[in-house]
N, C-alpha and C positions, 0 to 999 in steps of 0.2 A: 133945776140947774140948767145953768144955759149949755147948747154944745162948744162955744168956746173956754167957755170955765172946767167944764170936762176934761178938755182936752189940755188946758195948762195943767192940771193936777194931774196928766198922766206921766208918768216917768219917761215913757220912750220918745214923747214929745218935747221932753226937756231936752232927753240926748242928741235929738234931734236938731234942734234949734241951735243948741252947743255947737255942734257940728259944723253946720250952715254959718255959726257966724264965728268960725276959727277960720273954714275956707275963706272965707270974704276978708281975709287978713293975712292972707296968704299972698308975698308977693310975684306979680306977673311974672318975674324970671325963673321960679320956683315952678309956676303950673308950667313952663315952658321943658322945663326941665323934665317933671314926668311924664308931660306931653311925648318928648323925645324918647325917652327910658319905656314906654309901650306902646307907641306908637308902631315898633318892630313885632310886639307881641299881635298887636291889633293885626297888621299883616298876614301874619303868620297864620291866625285863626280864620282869617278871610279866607287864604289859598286853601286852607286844606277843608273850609265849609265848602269852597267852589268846588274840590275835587271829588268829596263826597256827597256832594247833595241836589248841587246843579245840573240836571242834565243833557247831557253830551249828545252828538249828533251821533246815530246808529250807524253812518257811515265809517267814522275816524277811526282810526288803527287807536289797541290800548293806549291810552297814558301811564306812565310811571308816575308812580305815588312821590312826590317831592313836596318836605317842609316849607322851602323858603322858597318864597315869592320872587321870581325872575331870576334868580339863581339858577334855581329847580335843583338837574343833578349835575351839575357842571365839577364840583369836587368829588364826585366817585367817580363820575370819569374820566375829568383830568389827572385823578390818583392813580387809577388802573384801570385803561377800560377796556381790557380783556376779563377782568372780576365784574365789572359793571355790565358787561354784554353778556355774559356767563350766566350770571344773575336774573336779567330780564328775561333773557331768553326759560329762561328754567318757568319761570313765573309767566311772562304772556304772550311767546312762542316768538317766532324766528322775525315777527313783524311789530314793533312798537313804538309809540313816539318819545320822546323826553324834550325838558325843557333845560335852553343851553343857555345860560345868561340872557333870557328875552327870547331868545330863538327857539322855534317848535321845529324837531329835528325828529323827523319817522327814520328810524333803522330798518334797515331788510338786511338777516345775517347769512350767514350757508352760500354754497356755489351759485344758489338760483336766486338768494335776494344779488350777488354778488353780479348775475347776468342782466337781474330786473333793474340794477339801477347806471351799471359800467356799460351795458347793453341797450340801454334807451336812446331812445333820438334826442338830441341836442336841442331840440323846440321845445321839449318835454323837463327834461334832467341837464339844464346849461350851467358849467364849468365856469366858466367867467364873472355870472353872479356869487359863486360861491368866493372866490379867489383873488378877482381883478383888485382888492381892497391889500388885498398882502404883496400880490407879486408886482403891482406897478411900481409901488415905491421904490422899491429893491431893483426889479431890471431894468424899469425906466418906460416911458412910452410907447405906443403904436406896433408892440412886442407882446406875444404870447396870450394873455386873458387880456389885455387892454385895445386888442382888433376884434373885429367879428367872427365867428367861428370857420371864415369860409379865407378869410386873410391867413388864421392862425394855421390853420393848414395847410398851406401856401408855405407859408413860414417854416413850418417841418419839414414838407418835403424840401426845402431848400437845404436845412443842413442834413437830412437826410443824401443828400447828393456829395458831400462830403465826405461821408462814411464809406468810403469806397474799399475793396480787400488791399488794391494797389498801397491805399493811405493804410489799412492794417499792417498789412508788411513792413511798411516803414516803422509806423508807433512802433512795433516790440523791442526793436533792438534801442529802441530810445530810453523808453521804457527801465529797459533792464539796465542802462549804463548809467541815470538819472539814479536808481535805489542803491548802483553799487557805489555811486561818486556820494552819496547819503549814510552810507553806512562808515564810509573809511575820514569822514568828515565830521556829522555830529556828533556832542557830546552824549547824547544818549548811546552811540555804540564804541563809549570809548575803551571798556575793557574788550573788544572785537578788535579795536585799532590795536591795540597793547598784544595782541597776538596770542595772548595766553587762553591756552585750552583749558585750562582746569578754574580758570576764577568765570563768577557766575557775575552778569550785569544785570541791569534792570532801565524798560524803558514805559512808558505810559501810553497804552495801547492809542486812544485816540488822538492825546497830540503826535503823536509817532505815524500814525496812517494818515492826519488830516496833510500832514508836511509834506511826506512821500505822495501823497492823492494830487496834490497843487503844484508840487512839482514836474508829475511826471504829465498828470492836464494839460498845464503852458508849457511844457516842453513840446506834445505832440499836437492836440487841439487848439491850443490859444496863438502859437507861435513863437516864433524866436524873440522875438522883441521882448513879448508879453514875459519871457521866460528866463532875458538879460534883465527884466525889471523885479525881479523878484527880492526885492532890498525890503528895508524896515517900513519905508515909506508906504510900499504895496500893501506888505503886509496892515500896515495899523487903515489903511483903506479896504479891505476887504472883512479885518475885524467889524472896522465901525459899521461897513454895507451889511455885512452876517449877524449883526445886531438887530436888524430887521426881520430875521425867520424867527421871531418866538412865537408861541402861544397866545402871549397877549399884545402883540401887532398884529395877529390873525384876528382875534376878535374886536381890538382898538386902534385902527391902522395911522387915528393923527391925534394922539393924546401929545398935550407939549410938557415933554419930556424932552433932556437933554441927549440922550439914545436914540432918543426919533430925528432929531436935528441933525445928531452925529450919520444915523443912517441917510438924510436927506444929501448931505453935505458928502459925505462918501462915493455918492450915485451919481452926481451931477462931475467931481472928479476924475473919478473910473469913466464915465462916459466921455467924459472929455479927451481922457490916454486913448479910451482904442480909436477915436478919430481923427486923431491925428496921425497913429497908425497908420490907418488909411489914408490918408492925403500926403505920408512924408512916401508909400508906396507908389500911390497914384504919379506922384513926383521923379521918385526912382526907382522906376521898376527894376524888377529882380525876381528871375525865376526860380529862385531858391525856394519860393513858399508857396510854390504851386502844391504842397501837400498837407497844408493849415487850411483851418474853418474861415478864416478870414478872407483869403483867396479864393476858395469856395463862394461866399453868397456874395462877392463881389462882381461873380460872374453871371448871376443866378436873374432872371428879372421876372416878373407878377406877370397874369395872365394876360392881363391891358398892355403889355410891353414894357411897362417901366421899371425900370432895375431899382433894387434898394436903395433905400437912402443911406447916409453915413450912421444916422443916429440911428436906425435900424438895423445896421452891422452893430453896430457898438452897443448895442441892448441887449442882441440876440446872442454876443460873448459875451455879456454880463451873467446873463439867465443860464448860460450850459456854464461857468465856471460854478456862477452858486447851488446850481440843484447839484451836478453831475460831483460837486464835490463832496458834498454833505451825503449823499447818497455811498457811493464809493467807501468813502472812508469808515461813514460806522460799518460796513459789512465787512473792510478788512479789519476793522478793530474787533469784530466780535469771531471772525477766524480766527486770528492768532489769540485769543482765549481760548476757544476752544481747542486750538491746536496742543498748546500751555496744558489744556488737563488732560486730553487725551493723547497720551505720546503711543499708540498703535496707532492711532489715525496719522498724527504727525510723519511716524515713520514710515509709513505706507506711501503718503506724500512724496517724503524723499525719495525712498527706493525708484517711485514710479521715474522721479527725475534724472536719477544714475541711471534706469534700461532707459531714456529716450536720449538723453545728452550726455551722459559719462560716457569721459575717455580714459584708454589703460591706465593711464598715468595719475588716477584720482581727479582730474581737472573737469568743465565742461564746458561744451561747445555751445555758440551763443542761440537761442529761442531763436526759433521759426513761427510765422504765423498758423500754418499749418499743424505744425506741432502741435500748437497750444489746443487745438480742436480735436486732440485724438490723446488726452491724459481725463481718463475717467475717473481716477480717483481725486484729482484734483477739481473734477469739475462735480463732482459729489459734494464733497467740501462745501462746494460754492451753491450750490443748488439746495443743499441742507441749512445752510446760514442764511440764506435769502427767504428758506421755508419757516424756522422757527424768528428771524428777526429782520421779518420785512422792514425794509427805512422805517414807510409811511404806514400807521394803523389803520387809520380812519380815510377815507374818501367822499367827499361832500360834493354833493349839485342842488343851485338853484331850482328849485319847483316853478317853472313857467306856467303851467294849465293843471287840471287839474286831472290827478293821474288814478285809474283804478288799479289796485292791486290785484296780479292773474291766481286764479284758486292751485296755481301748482305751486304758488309761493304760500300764501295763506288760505284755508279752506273755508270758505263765505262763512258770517256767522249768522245767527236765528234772523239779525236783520239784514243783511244781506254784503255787497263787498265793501272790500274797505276801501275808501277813496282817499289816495292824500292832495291834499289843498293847494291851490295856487299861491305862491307865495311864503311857502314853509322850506322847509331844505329835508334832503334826504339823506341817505348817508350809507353806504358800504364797508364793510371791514373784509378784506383779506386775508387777514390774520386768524381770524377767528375759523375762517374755511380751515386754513392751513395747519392748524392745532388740532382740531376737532379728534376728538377721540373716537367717535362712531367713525370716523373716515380713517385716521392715521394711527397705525399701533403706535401705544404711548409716544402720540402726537407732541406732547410739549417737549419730548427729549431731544437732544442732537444727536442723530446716530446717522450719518451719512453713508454708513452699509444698504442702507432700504433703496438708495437708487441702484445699486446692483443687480436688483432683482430685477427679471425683463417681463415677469408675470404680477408684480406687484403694483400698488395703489400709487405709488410715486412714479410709476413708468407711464402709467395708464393716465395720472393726471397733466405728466408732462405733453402726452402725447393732443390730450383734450386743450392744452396750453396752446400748442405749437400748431393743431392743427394737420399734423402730420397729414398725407395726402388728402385734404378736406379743401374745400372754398377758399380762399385768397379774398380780403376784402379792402379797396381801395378806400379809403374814407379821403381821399384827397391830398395824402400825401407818400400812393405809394402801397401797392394791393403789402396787406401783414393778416396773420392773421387774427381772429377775431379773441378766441380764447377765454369769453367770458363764461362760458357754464364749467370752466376749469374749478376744480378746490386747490390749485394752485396757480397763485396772480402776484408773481413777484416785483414785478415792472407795470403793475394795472393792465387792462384789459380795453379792448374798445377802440373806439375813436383816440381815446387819448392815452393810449398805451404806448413809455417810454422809446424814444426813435433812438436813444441811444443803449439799449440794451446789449445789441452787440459790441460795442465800445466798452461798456462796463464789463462784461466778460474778461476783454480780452488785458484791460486794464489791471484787475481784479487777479487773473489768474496770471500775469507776467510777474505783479507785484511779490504774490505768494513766493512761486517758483525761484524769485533770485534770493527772497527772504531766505527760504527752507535751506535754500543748497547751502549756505555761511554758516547757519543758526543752528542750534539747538535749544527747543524751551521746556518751561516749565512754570507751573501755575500753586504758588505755594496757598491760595486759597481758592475757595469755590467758586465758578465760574459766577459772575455780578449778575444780579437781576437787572429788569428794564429800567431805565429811568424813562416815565413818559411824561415830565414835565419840559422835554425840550419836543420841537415840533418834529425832528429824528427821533427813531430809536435807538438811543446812547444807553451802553452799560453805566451804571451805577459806581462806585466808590465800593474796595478796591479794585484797578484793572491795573494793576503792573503784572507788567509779563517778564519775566526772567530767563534770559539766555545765556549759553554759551557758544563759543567759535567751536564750529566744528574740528576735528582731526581726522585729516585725510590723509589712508595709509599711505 
């Protein structure tokens, strides 16, 4: 018998050939079809043969184990990535890389990854690569990551010249007359207006601090102008501008969406108000605003002699209204929660503000600046809320060269250090210092009593923060200090550590102080977890805070 005769009388040749000519009858949009339908599997089995079988350079910091292809772990970390850094860390120690939608992103967590990455040189770890994609749209040009790093600091020290104690004394009393003319105005404090002590109100913690935050901003920092414009008009342009800090304009900064247009179109308007600003001043002058930001860098000129330009004023108040707002605000929104649940903290609050400003009569006398720097419990409050809900989680820098990791961060392994790669990004968390339970007694809790102690971990870190009688370091805008090996970095650390920290303080704790002294609250649920799908850290769903008018004997 021949072998092809054989092989027709075998059964499995029959099913075979069945097979073969049912596929061949199959139409093309049909294999297109399952082509598509595993083509994701096909994927999937790829990445994770690459991650277990190929291998890696002995240099490279761990990889995290991730399913999907270019993904990697961008959804556990965009979910929670204080669980996601919890996690890795447990599993491949304080140094490891992950994959962020395509981007190879090495983590360094703890005080020393927090000094290895906030404390490197700018040739090394540069800001601009990570960034200049989010913040140009939004502030505009020739402003902040969109100069070179030696312009942008130029740049700071410029409104850092601003921030003068003179211009603090001024803000407070601004300040406090901007929350009280808010309070006896909005409808959120309309049972406060109605006078009655005994009915309870209710307002929405963050549209309630973003409105107060923007008001009392362009009252003192932006200007009178800025602060006469504050009509619907303003508003629905800085909505549409604020439509640009998401998540995914961080990672998709020109997808054509009609939110990106809106943000385009918002930027190039706002730029256009503050310059004209400037030029209806330039036209008639007026010394009334010799204590605005505008007045400030219009006096201000670069190292070569040349003074700002218009659309350089008008960027660099774009960039301090949207960071300094967004910023501000959720810190005051996640105080008055906690204020809300904790009414010993609240009233401690108070009290402290009847022995500095009560008078006999129940009444009180208007904030001093000075003042404001000598209420510890209030500034507890604020240094507790800044610990457990930093704005910003995560801090990222472009990888220019190629950087080795020092063995007091990682301890070399069998093959020796770990190097991360030119052209990857790196990445710092603050937060995760500032939690840490090896460091902070039950770290995730809010208890603002721990800055009382003058022997404790939160005096000691402040002190490692601030620098206290240490080195002064000028990074070019302005000897600050350095405060990167701190496990507390509320405002970042470095080169590019916030120039307006003292403005937020004093903004911060004026806002509290006029709240507390009208208000009393209370928090009829549990204080809201993080939500970390906006690029702040916003409370969660619910945040109504419940007040009433105080009665004053």
């Amino acid at each position: 018998m021949s072998y092809s005769a054989l092989n027709s009388s075998n059964p499995l040749h029959d099913v075979w050939s069945g097979y073969i000519a049912q596929a061949q009858q199959v139409p093309n949009s049909r294999w297109l079809i399952l082509a598509l339908i595993n083509a994701p599997v096909f994927a999937i089995v790829l990445n994770v043969l690459w991650q277990k079988l190929i291998p890696r350079r002995a240099s490279d910091p761990p990889l995290v184990f991730h399913w999907l292809p270019i993904v990697g772990s961008a959804i556990a970390y965009g979910n929670d990535p204080v669980a996601f850094f919890t996690s890795c860390q447990e599993q491949y120690g304080d140094v490891f890389t992950f994959i962020l939608l395509g981007r190879k992103v090495t983590v360094a967590l703890g005080a020393k990854g927090n000094n290895f990455i906030l404390g490197g040189k700018s040739t090394a770890f540069n800001a601009e690569g990570a960034y200049q994609h989010l913040t140009t749209p939004v502030f505009g040009k020739d402003v902040v990551y969109d100069v070179p790093n030696e312009i942008f600091m130029q740049q700071k020290k410029f409104v850092k010249f601003g921030l003068t104690t003179d211009n603090f004394r001024a803000y407070v009393g601004m300040i406090e007359e901007e929350v009280e003319q808010y309070m006896d105005k909005d409808p959120a404090f309309r049972t406060y207006q109605d006078n009655d002590i005994n009915e309870w109100g209710t307002f929405d913690a963050i549209r309630t601090m973003a409105e107060i935050t923007i008001l009392t901003a362009s009252r003192t920092l932006q200007g009178r102008e800025v602060r006469s414009s504050l009509d619907k008009s303003f508003s629905d342009l800085y909505n549409d501008l604020d439509g640009g800090f998401t998540p995914l304009n961080f990672m998709f900064p020109n997808l054509p969406l009609e939110s990106y247009r809106k943000r385009d179109r918002a930027q190039k308007k706002m730029s256009e108000f503050y310059v004209n600003i400037i030029k209806n001043r330039r036209a008639n002058p007026d010394n009334d605003h010799h204590y605005d930001m505008i007045a400030s860098l219009a006096e201000q000129t670069y190292r070569g002699g040349g003074p700002l330009k218009d659309h350089e004023i008008a960027h660099i108040m774009i960039a301090l209204l949207m960071a300094g707002q967004h910023t501000s605000s959720a810190t005051l929104a996640w105080i008055m929660l906690h204020l809300a649940d904790r009414k010993d903290i609240a009233d401690a609050v108070y009290q402290e503000q009847v022995e500095r400003y009560g008078n006999p009569d129940g009444s009180f006398r208007p904030m001093l600046y000075e003042d404001l720097r000598n209420l510890p419990v209030l500034d507890s409050v604020i240094r507790e809320t800044l610990r457990v809900h930093p704005p910003i989680h995560s801090i990222m820098r472009q990888v220019r060269e190629d950087v080795p990791v020092p063995a007091t961060l990682a301890a070399p392994s069998e093959n020796g250090t770990y190097v991360i790669p030119k052209d990857t990004f790196v990445l710092a968390s603050p937060l995760i210092a500032q939690v840490d339970p090896r460091i902070w007694k039950e770290g995730s809790q809010w208890e603002p009593t721990r800055w009382g102690d003058e022997d404790g971990i939160a005096a000691q870190a402040l002190k490692a923060y601030t620098d206290e009688g240490g080195e002064k370091i000028d990074y070019g805008f302005g000897a600050v200090s350095k405060g990167t090996e701190s496990p507390y970095q509320p405002f970042g650390a470095g080169k590019h550590r916030c120039i307006g920290e003292q403005f937020a303080y004093l903004q911060i704790g004026a806002i509290i102080g006029t709240l507390i002294r009208r208000i009393e609250l209370k928090l009829p649920t549990p204080v809201p977890q993080h939500n970390y799908h906006t690029m702040i850290m916003m409370p969660k769903d619910p945040k109504t805070v419940h007040y009433r008018r105080r009665k004053f004997d």
